[in-house]
Structures are given as structure tokens and as C-alpha cells.
C-alpha positions, -999 to +999 in steps of 0.1 A: +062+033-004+068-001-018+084-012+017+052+003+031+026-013+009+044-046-006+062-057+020+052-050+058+024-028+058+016-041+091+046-028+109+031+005+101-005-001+112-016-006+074-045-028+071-051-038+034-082-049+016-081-087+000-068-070-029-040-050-015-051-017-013-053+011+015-067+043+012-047+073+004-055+087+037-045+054+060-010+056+040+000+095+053-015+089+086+013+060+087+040+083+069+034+111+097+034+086+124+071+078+113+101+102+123+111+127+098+077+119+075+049+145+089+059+168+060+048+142+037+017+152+016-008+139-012+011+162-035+044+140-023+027+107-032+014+121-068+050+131-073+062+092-071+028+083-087+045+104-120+080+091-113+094+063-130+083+044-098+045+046-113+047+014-123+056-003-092+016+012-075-015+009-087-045+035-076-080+028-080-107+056-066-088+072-033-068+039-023-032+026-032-018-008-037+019-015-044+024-038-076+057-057-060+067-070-029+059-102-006+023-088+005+006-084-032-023-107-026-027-135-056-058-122-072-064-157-093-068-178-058-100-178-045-108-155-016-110-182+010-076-197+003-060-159+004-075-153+036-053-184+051-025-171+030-027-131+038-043-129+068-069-109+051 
């Protein structure tokens, strides 16, 4: 999930917010689109969520973020200068 989230959520048709977050329900649409992944369920995600991985995502409401990787959006640079930075 951190691959997913933090690092090239585009390569699986993930479209974060400015502040990094998709929704629970964009992230296992990607998992099922990938090979081997359509068993994947919320129950799945809540298990890493528990993990010692916890720490690596944040949740807020019914959406996701990943707390490492290249695509975590600097939340201290104003939202004009991110969009020229992320893309978003």
C-alpha cells in the first residue's frame, strides 16, 4: 500500500486529493484491477491499518493517505506552489 499510495499512485489510476488522500473505495477498485488482488477486502486493509505498518497511513473519514514515499504532498507549501509540484 505504500507503493500504491506514496509512491506511484498514478500507475494504478489513483487520483489523490492536494493532501494525499484517496478514498477507501478508489484504493480496492485499484487492488482488484491488479492480478492476484480481487480477493483483497476492507477487512484486508484494517488488518495492515493494525499492523505495525499503521504508522506508515494515515485515515481520516473513508479515505487513506500513505505517510512515506515521493508523492506525500508538503502540507506547509501553499496550495498554488503544490499544484506545480504534485500535479494536483
Amino acid at each position: 500500500m505504500t507503493y500504491i499510495l506514496g509512491h506511484n499512485p498514478d500507475e494504478f489510476g489513483l487520483v489523490p486529493g492536494r493532501d494525499g488522500f484517496v478514498t477507501f473505495k478508489e484504493l480496492l477498485w485499484a487492488l482488484h484491477e491488479e492480478p492476484g488482488w480481487s480477493n483483497v477486502r476492507q477487512s484486508s486493509i484494517n488488518e495492515v491499518l493494525m499492523s505495525e505498518d499503521r504508522t506508515s497511513f494515515e485515515v481520516k473519514d473513508k479515505s487513506i493517505r500513505s505517510l512515506e514515499g515521493k508523492r506525500q504532498p508538503d502540507l506547509n507549501i501553499p496550495v498554488t506552489s503544490r499544484l506545480l509540484l504534485y500535479g494536483q
